[in-house]
N, C-alpha and C positions, 0 to 999 in steps of 0.2 A: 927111793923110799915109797912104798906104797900106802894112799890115802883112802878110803872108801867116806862117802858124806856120812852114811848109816852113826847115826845117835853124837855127830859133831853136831858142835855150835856156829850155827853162820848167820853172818847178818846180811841182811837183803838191803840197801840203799836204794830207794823210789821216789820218786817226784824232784824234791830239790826244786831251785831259785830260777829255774829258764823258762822260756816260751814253750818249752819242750814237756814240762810238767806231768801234761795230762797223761801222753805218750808213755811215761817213765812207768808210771803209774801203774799205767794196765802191763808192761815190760815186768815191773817188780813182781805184779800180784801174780803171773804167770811162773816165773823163776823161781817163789817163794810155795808156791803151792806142788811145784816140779820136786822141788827139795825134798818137802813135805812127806812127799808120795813115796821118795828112795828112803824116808825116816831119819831125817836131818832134824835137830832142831830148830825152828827157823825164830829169829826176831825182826819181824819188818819194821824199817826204820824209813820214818819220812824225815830226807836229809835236811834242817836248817842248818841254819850260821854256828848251832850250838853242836853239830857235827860229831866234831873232835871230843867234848866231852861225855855228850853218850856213848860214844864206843869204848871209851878209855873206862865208863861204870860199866859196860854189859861184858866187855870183853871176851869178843868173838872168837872163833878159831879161824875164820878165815868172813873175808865180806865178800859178798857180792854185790858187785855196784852194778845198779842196773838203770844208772843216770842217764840223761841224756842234756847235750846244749851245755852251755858254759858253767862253769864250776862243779860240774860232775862228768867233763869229758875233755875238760882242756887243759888236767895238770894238774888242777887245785885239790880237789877232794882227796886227788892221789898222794901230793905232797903231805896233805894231811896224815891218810895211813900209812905214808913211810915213817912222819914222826913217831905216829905209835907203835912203829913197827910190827901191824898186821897184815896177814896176806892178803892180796887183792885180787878180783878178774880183771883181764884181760889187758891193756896196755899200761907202762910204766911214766911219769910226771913227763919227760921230753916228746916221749913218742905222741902221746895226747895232747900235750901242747901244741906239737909243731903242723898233725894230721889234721887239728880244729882253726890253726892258720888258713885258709886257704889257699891264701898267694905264696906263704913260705913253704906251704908244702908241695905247690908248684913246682917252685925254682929247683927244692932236693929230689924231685920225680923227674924233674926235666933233665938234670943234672946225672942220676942215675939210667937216662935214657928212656923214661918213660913220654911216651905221646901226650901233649898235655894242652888245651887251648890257649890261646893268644891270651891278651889283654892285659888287665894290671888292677890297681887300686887307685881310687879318684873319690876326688871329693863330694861326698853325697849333693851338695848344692851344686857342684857343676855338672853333678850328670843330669839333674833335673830342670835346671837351665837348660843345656842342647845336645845333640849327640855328641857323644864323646869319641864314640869311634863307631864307624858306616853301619846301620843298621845292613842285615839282624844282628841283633846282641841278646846277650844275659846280664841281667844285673841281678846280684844277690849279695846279703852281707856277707861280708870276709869270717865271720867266726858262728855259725849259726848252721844247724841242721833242718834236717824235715822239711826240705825247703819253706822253710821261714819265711818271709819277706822277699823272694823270688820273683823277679817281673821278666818276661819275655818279649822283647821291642819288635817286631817282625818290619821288612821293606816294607814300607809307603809306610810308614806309619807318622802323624805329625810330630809328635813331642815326647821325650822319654816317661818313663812313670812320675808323674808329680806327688806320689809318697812319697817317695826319696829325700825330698824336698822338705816335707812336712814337719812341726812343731813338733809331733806324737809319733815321729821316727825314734825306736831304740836299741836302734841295730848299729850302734859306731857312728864318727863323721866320716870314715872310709868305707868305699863301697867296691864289690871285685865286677868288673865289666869287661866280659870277655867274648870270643865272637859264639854267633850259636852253631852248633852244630847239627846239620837238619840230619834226620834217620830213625835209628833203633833206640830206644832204653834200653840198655843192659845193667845185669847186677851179679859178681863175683862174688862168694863167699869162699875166703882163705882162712883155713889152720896151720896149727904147728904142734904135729901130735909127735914130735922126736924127731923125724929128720925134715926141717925146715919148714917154710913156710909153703902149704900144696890148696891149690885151686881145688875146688868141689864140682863145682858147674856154672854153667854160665845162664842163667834168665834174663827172657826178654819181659819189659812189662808195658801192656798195652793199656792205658789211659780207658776209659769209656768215652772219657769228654777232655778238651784242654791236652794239657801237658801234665807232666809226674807231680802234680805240687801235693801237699799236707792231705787234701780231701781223696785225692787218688791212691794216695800212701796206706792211708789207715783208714777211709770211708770205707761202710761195707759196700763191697760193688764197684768201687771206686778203679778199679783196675782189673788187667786180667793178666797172671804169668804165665809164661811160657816157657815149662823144664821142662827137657832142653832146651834153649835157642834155637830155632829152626834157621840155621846161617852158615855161609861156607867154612868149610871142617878149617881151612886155616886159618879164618879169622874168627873163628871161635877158639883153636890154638892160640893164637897172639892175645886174646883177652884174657883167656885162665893166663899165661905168664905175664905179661906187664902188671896184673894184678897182683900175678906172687914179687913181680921187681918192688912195687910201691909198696906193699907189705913190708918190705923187708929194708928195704931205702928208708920209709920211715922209722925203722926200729920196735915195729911193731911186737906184740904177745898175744897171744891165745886165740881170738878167732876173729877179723874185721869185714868188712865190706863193701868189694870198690865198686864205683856208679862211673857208667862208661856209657858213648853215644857213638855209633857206629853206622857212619854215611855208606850203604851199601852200593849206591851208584859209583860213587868214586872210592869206595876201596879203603875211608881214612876211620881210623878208630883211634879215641882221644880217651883218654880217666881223665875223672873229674875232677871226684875229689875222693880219701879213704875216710871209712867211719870206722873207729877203735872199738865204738860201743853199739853195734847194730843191733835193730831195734827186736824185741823178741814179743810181741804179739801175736793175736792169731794168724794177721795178715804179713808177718813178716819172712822176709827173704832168707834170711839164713836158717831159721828151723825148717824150713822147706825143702833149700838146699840140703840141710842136713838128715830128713828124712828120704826124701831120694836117693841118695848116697845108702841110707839103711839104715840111718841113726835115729832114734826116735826121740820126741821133744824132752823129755825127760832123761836118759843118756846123754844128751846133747849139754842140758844145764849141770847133769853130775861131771863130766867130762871138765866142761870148764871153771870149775871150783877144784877139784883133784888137781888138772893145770895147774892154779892158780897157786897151790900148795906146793907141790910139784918142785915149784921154780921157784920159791922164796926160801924152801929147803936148801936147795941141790946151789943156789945160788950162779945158776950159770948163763942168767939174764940178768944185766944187769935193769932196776926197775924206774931206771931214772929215761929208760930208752935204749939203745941196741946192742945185740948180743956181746957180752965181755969177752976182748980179745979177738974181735971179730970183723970183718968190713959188715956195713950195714945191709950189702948186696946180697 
């Protein structure tokens, strides 16, 4: 069934209740202005708790959630529009649940044969008492994006991060501590424009200063990418597919974005972790991705709203998480 945005009703979801906010924010006002432009008409909605009752008075034809961080990426907001049963972007209440786990999305990557690092979940106060496992490590929280709360322990170093530890931690009493992997930052942007889940390209992104954390992310300045990846042709092969395996392992929909670290001396390439809802600001990866490829920032947002339609019609995703009738593979 074909959908064009042209003179629909859509509603834009931004900001919402996370650490993630501000991000969401400038993600909405980008997606909603995109809309806009293809002659959609847009109502931006800054998500509270009160959610579910605005949408159920404006009564969208289709949302666009352009959340990010917990309760507009881990299930919840989407349990919400399943009750009102409107259509949504991009992943359904399990797939976004279990991809905003960390550790459980782990175990089903690892499971579906995806490279994935060590480690586990520990108790924020023990890991800030002593090493929990040989430095170097990562500690970040289990359920949080945009590296949030991200510490990186390097050799010789005395004592883990003592925020962890702290009063004014609000990131869980579990914390994910896994080994680090020294090399490249990479970032896959995968779709599913009808046959399956397809890699776009792979970027490297170079830091100015530090490691990938929030300021590198979305500072201007803050990083430099590199499309393509300047890296050997078959491990740039193995990155676009274990990025389409964890897509799909997750039970993912519409477009996500895996964050992978790639040890060139030794040959090991690890995913991190998947993002359902990648971030669409000016600096971000997947509209980049997808203008490279040829798709331009606005096609790219009509694209995944038409999706979004798409497959709550045709009903051949199921929206609670992976394909009906299908291995998740």
């Amino acid at each position: 069934m074909s959908f064009s945005v042209k003179g629909r009703h859509i509603a834009v979801l931004m900001g919402g209740l996370s650490s993630e906010r501000s991000i969401s924010l400038v993600s909405g006002a980008a997606c909603a202005d995109a809309l806009e432009r293809l002659g959609a008409k847009v109502t931006r909605v800054d998500a509270g708790r009160d959610v579910g009752e605005v949408l159920s008075r404006l009564k969208p034809e289709v949302v666009f959630n352009a959340l990010h961080g917990p309760y507009g990426e881990d299930g919840c907001v989407q349990g919400v529009l399943e009750t009102l049963g409107l259509p949504y972007t991009h992943s359904g209440v399990l797939a976004s649940a279990l991809a905003m786990d960390k550790n459980k999305a782990k175990a089903v990557m690892a499971a579906a044969g995806v490279a994935v690092p060590g480690g586990g979940l520990f108790d924020r106060h023990a890991v800030a008492a002593g090493h929990v496992i040989p430095p170097p490590y990562v500690v970040k929280p289990n359920a949080e994006g945009s590296s949030v709360g991200v510490f990186i322990v390097m050799e010789g170093s005395n004592q883990p991060p003592q925020e962890v530890g702290a009063a004014d931690w609000t990131f869980g009493e579990e914390v994910m501590v896994e080994p680090y992997v020294a090399g490249r930052e990479l970032a896959v942007a995968v779709w599913d424009r009808g046959d399956g889940p397809q890699a776009i390209t792979v970027t490297e992104i170079v830091p100015t200063s530090g490691f990938y954390d929030f300021h590198a992310k979305y500072g201007e300045g803050g990083s430099q990418h590199v499309i393509p990846a300047q890296m050997p042709p078959a491990a740039f092969d193995r990155a676009m597919r274990v990025s389409e395996a964890a897509h799909g392992a997750l039970g993912c929909a519409g477009v996500t974005r895996s964050d992978l670290r790639y040890d060139d001396i030794n040959d090991i390439l690890v995913l991190l972790e998947v993002n359902t809802q990648p971030g669409m600001t000016p600096t971000s990866l997947v509209p980049e991705q997808a203008a490279h490829s040829g798709m331009g920032f606005d096609d790219l947002v009509g694209w995944i709203v038409e999706d979004a339609y798409a497959r709550s019609i045709a009903g051949g995703v199921s929206r609670s998480g992976a394909a009906s009738g299908q291995s998740a593979q």
